[in-house]
C-alpha positions as CSV (number, residue, x, y, z in Angstrom):
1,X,126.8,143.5,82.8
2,X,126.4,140.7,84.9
3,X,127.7,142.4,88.1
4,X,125.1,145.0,87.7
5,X,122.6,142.0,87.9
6,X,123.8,141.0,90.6
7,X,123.8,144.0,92.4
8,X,120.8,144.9,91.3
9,X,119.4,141.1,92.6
10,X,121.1,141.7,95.6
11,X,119.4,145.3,96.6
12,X,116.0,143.8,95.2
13,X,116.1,140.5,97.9
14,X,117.3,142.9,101.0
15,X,114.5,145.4,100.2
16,X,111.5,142.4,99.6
17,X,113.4,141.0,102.6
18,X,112.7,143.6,104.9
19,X,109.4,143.7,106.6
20,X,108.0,146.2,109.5
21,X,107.7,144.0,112.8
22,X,104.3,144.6,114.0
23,X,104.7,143.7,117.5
24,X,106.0,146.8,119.4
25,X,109.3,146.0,121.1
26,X,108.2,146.6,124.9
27,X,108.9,150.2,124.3
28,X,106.7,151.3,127.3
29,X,108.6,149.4,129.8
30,X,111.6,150.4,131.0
31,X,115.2,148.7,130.9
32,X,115.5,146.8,134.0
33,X,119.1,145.6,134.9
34,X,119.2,142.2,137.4
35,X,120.6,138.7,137.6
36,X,119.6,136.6,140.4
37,X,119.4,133.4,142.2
38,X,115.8,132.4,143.7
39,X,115.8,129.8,146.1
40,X,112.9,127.2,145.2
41,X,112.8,125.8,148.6
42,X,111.6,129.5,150.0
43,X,108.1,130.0,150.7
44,X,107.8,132.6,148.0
45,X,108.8,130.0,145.6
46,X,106.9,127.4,146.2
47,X,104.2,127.5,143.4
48,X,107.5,127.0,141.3
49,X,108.7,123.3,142.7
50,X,105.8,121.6,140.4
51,X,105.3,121.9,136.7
52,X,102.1,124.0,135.8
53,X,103.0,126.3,139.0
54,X,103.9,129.7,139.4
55,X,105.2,132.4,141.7
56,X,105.5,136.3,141.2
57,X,108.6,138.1,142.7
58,X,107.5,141.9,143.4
59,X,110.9,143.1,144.1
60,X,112.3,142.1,140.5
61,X,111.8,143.8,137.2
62,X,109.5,146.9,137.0
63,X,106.1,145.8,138.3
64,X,107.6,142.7,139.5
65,X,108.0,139.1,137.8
66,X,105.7,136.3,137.4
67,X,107.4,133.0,136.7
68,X,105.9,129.9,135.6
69,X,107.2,126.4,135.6
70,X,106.1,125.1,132.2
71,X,107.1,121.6,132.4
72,X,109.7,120.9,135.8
73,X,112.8,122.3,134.0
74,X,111.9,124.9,131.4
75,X,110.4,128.0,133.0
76,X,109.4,131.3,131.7
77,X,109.3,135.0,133.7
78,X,107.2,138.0,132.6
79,X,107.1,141.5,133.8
80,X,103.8,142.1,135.1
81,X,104.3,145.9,133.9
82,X,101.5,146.8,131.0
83,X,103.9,147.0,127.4
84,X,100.9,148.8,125.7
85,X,100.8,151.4,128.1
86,X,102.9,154.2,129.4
87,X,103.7,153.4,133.0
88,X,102.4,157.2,133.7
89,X,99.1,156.2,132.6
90,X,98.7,152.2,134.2
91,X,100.8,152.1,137.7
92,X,99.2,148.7,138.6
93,X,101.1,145.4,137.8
94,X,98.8,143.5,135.8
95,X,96.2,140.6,137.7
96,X,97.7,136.8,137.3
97,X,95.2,135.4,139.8
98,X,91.5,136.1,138.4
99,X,91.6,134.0,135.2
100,X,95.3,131.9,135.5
101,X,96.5,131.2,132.6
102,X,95.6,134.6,131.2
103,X,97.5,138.2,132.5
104,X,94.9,140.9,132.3
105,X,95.8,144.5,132.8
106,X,92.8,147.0,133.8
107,X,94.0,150.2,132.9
108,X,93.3,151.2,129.7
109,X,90.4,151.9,127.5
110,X,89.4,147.7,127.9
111,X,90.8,145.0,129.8
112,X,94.0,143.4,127.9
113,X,94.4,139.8,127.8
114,X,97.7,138.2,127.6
115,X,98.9,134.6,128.4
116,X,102.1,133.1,129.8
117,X,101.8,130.8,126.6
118,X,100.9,133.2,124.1
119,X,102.1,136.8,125.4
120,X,101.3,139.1,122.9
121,X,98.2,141.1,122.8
122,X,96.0,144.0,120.6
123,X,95.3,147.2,121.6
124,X,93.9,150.1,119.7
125,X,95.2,148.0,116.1
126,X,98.7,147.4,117.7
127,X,100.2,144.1,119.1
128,X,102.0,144.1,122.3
129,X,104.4,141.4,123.8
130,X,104.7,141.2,127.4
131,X,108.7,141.9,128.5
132,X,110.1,138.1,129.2
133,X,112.9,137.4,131.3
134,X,115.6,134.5,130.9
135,X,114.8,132.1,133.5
136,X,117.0,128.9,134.1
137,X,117.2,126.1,136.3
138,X,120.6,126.0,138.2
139,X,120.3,122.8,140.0
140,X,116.8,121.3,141.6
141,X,116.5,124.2,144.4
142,X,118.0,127.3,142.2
143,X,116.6,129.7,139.7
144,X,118.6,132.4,138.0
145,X,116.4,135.3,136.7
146,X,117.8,138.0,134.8
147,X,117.1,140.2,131.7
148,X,120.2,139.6,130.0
């Protein structure tokens, strides 16, 4: 009898256990397969040498890759592709420049709002993460970006 408790205790915790995820998993951008070294010393890179700074890399991930430099050693890389829209239906990397901190897409019903500290958004009753990136500080002058 007491194994049928605990079977039954063990089905009942993995069922109240389980819970849907409400953030969609980036589902609308696609996979994108890279690991590479950016020089920090570049002028492309520069936004990048001082903490609070940031630098966007068009010919990485699939609209490109914004990459901020949170505090001199810790940074973090976003795809600047939409994740709650179908890349048939929003072709334009999202705008990082008009209201920095904040990643705003246009296409859509309403402009999104996302932030390189907070990157998840709602739209249409649905939250959205922007795709992140591993990025990691080699030495002072190298940055490895890559999606694995």
């Amino acid at each position: 009898m007491k194994s049928f408790h605990y079977q039954f205790l063990f089905f009942l915790m993995m069922f109240v256990g389980c819970t849907d995820d409400p953030v969609q998993q980036n589902n609308f951008i696609p996979r994108q397969i890279f690991n590479v070294t950016k020089s920090l010393v570049l002028p492309e890179a520069s936004g990048l040498q001082t903490p609070g700074g940031y630098a966007v890399f068009q010919d990485l991930g699939f609209r490109g890759i914004l990459v901020y430099n949170s505090n001199g050693t810790h940074f973090l890389a976003f795809d600047l592709a939409a994740p709650h829209l179908p890349s048939s239906l929003c072709g334009d990397p999202m705008d990082y420049e008009s209201d920095w901190p904040y990643i705003i897409s246009y296409c859509g019903e309403e402009d999104v709002r996302y932030s390189v500290f907070t990157p998840y958004a709602n739209y249409l009753g649905e939250t959205y993460e922007m795709q992140e990136y591993s990025a990691v500080l080699i030495d002072n002058s190298t940055l490895q970006i890559r999606n694995f």
